[in-house]
C-alpha positions as CSV (number, residue, x, y, z in Angstrom):
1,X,-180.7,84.9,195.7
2,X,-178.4,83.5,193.1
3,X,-175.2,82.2,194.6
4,X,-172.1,83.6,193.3
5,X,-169.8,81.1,191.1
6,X,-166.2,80.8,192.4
7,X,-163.2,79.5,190.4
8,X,-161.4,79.3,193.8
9,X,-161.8,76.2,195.0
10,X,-160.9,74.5,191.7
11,X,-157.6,76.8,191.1
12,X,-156.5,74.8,194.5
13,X,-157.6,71.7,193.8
14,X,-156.0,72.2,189.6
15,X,-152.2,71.3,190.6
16,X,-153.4,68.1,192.3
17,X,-156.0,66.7,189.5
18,X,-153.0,67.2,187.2
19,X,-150.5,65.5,188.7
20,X,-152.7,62.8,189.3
21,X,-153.9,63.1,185.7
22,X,-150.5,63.1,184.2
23,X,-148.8,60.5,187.0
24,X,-151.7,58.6,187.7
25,X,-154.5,58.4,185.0
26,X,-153.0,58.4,182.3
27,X,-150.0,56.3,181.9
28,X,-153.1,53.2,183.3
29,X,-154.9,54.4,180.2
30,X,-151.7,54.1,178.1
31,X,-150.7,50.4,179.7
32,X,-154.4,49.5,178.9
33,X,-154.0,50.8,175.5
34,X,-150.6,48.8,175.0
35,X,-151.6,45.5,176.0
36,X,-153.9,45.1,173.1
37,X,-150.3,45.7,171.0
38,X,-147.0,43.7,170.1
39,X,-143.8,46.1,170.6
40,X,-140.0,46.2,171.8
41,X,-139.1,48.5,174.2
42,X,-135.9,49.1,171.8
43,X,-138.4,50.1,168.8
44,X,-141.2,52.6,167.8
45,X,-142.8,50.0,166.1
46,X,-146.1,48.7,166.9
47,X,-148.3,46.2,165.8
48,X,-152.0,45.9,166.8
49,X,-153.0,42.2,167.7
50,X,-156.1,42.7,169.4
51,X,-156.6,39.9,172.4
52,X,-153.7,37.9,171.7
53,X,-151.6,38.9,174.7
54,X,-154.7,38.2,176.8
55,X,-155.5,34.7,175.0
56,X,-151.7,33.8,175.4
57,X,-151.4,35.2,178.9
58,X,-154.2,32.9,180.5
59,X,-152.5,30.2,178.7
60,X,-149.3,30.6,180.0
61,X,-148.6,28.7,183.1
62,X,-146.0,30.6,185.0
63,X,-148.9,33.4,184.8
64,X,-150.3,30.6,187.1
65,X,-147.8,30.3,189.1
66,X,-147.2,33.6,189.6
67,X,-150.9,34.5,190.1
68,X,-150.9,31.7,192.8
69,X,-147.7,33.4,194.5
70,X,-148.9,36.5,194.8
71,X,-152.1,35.3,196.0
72,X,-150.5,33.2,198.6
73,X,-147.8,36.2,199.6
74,X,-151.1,38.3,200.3
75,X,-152.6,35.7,202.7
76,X,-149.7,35.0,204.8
77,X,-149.3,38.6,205.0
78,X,-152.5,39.7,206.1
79,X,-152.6,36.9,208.7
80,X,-149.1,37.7,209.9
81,X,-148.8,41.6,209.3
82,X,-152.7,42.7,209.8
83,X,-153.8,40.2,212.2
84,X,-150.8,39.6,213.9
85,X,-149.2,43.4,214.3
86,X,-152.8,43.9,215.7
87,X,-152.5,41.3,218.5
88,X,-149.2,42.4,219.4
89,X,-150.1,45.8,219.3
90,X,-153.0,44.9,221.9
91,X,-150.3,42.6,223.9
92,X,-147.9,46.0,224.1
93,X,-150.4,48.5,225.0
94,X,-151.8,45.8,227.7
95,X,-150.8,47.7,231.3
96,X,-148.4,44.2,232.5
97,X,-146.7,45.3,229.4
98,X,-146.7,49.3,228.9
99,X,-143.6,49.4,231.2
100,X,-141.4,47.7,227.8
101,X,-144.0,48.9,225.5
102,X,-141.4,51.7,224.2
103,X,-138.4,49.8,223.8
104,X,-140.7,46.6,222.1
105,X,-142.1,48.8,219.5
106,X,-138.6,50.5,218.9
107,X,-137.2,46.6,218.3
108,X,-140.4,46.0,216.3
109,X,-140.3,49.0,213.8
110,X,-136.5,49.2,213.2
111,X,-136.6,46.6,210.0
112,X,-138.9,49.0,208.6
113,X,-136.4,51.7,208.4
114,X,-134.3,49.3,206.6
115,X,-134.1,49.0,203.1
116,X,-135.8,46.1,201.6
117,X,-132.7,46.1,199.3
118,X,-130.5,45.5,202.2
119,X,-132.6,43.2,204.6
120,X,-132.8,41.1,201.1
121,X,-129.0,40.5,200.7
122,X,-128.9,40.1,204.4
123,X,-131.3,37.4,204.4
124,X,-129.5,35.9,201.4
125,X,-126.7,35.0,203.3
126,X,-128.4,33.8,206.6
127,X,-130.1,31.2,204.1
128,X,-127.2,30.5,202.8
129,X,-127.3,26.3,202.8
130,X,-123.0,26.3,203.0
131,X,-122.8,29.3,205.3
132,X,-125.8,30.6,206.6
133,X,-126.6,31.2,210.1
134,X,-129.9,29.8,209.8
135,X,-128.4,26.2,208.7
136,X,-126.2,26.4,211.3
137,X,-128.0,27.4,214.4
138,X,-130.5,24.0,213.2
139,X,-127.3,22.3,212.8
140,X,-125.9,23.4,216.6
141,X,-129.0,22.8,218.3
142,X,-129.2,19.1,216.9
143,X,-131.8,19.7,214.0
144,X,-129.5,19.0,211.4
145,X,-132.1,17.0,209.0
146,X,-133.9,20.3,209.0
147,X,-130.9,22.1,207.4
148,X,-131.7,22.7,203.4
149,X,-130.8,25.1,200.7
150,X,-133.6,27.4,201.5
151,X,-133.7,29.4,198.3
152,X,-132.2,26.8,196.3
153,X,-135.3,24.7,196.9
154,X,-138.5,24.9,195.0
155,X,-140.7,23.6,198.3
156,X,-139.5,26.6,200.5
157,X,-137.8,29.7,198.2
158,X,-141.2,31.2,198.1
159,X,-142.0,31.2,201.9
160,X,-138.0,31.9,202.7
161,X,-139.0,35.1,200.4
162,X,-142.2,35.1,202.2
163,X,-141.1,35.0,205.8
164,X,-138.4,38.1,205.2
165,X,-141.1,40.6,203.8
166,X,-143.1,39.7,207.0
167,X,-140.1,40.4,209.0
168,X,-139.6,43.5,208.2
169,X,-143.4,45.2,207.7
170,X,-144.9,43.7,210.9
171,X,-143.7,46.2,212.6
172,X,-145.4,49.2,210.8
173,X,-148.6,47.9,211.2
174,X,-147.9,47.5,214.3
175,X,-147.2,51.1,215.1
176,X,-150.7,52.1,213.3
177,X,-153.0,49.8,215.5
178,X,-151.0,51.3,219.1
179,X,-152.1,54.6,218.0
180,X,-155.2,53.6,217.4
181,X,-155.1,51.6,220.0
182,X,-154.5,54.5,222.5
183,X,-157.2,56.7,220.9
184,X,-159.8,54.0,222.6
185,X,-161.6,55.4,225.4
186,X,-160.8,53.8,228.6
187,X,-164.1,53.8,230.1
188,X,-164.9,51.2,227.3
189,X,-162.7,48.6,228.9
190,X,-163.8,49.8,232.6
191,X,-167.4,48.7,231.4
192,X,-165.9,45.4,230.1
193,X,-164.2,44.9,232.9
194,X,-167.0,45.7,235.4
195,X,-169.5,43.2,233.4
196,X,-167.0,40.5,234.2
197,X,-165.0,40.9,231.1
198,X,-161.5,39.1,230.7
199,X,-158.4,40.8,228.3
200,X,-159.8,38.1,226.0
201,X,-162.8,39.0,226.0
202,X,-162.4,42.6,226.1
203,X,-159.7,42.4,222.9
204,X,-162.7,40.6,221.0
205,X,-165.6,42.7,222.0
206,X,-164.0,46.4,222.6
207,X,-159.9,46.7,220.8
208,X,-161.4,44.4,217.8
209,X,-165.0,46.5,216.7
210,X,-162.2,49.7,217.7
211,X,-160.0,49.0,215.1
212,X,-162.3,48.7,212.6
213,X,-161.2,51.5,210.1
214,X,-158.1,51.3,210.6
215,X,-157.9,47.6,209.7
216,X,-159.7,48.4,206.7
217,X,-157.4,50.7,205.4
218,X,-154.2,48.6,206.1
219,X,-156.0,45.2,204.6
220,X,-156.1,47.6,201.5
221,X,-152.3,48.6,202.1
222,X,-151.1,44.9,202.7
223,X,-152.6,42.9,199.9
224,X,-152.3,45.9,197.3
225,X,-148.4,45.9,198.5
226,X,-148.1,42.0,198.3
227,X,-149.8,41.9,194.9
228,X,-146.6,44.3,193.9
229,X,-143.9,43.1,195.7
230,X,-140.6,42.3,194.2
231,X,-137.8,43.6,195.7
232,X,-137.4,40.6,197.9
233,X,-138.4,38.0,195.3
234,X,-135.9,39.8,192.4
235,X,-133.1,40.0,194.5
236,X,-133.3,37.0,196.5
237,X,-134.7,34.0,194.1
238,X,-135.1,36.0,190.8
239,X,-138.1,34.0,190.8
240,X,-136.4,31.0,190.6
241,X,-135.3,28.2,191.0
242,X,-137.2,27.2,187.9
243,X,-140.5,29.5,188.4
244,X,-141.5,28.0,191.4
245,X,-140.6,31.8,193.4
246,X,-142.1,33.6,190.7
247,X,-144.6,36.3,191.0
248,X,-146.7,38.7,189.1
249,X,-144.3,41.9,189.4
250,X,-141.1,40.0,188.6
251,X,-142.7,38.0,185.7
252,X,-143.9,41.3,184.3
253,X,-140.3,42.6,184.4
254,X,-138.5,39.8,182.7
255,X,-141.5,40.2,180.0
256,X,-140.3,43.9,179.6
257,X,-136.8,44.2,179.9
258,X,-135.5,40.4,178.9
259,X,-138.1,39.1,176.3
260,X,-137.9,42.4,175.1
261,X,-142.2,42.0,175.3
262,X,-144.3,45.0,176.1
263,X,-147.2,44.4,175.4
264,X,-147.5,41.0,177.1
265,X,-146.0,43.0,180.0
266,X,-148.4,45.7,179.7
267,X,-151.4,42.8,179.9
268,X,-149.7,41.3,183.1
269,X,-149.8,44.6,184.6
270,X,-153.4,45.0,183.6
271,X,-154.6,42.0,185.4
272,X,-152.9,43.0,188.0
273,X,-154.5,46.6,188.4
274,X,-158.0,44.7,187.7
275,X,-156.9,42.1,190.3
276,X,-156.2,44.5,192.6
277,X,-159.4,46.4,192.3
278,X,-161.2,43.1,192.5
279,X,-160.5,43.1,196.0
280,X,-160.6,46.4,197.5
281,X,-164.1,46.0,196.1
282,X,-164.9,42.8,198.0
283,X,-163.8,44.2,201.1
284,X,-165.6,47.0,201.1
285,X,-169.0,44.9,200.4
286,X,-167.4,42.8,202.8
287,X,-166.3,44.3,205.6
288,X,-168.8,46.6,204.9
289,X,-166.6,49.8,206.3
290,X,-164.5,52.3,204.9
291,X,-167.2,55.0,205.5
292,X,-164.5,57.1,207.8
């Protein structure tokens, strides 16, 4: 018998492939297609230069520096955010702790219902080198060598920058691994437990293979979001001093909207999509999960 054709399920599916089309698809066609041009966001006019922006980009060296920034914001966030939010979240739902557990994750997950924005400007003025807390608790406590300008300093602005975005999105990682987390059958850990098993142990060999899936996914979430980020860097460094806070996303917009350069803009931002896609694909192969 010859099965019936339906138009159905693609009538609900059409509303979705075009959004996606128009939002999605193809304005990443249209940057690709731009950064093999020369234009001014303030004129029609384009001229067709083939690999230039490319040639000049990977000659530039604040491209570099912001490649390496980016890089290094992605590290120390998936050590910190993923790693550590999924200790923590093993510490909290730990029965000597799931008495506190509710008010701990309540203080961990507040900054994330702050706006980056505002936690930026905060942390602007706690770093402060004539008036910041941070300068003078060091100061109080007898650490006064330690005090510096911490955004005014090409050593430390990035991880000052660094240190705030950690602050605040710790704590909604966290939240994803505690339900997960309490989605683990307890007769797992009772079998631990019974062949002799420590709460070492037992985080290694049963919370750790657990959270498999879900780590995947938020590895994904973490770098993709540092390779982006720029809120915190824009408002609190403008990438300065000098370059040495710089990163991709913020280098792109002072391209765009300053030097008045699209098309090198539109080149940054394709390295960065290809970047990006670099590495979801190496931790797929790696990781060698994402199945669920």
């Amino acid at each position: 018998m010859t099965k019936r054709f339906s138009l159905s399920p693609y009538l609900y599916i059409a509303p979705c492939l075009i959004l996606m089309g128009l939002f999605v698809y193809y304005p990443v066609v249209k940057n690709m297609i731009s950064g093999f041009y020369r234009f001014s966001p303030l004129s029609d006019a384009k001229v067709y230069i083939g690999f230039k922006n490319y040639t000049e980009l990977f000659q530039d060296p604040v491209f570099y520096t912001g490649l390496k920034n980016s890089l290094l914001f992605a590290l120390i966030s998936v050590i910190f955010q993923v790693f550590g939010g999924m200790v923590i979240a093993a510490i909290l739902e730990d029965p000597l702790f799931r008495k506190f557990s509710p008010v701990l994750r309540s203080v961990y997950f507040t900054p994330v219902l702050i706006s980056m924005t505002v936690i930026s400007l905060l942390f602007s003025f706690i770093l402060n080198p004539e008036t910041g807390l941070l300068n003078s608790a060091l100061a109080f406590i007898g650490l006064e060598s330690w005090t510096r300008g911490w955004l005014g300093d090409s050593a430390t602005a990035i991880y000052a920058v660094i240190a705030v975005s950690q602050w605040q999105n710790i704590g909604y990682m966290l939240m994803l691994f505690v339900v997960t987390i309490q989605k683990i059958p307890a007769d797992l850990y009772e079998a631990a437990k019974i062949d002799g098993a420590n709460k070492i142990q037992s985080f290694f060999q049963v919370t750790v293979p657990q959270l498999k899936e879900v780590r995947f996914v938020l590895l994904i979430q973490c770098i993709a979001g540092s390779i982006l980020i720029f809120t915190e860097v824009y408002i609190m460094t403008s990438g300065g001093p000098g370059y040495s806070s710089q990163v991709l996303s913020t280098y792109l917009f002072q391209k765009a909207f300053f030097s008045n350069e699209m098309g090198y803009a539109s080149a940054i931002a394709n390295v960065i999509l290809v970047l990006s896609m670099m590495i979801f694909i190496v931790q797929k192969k790696w990781l060698k999960t994402g199945e669920e």
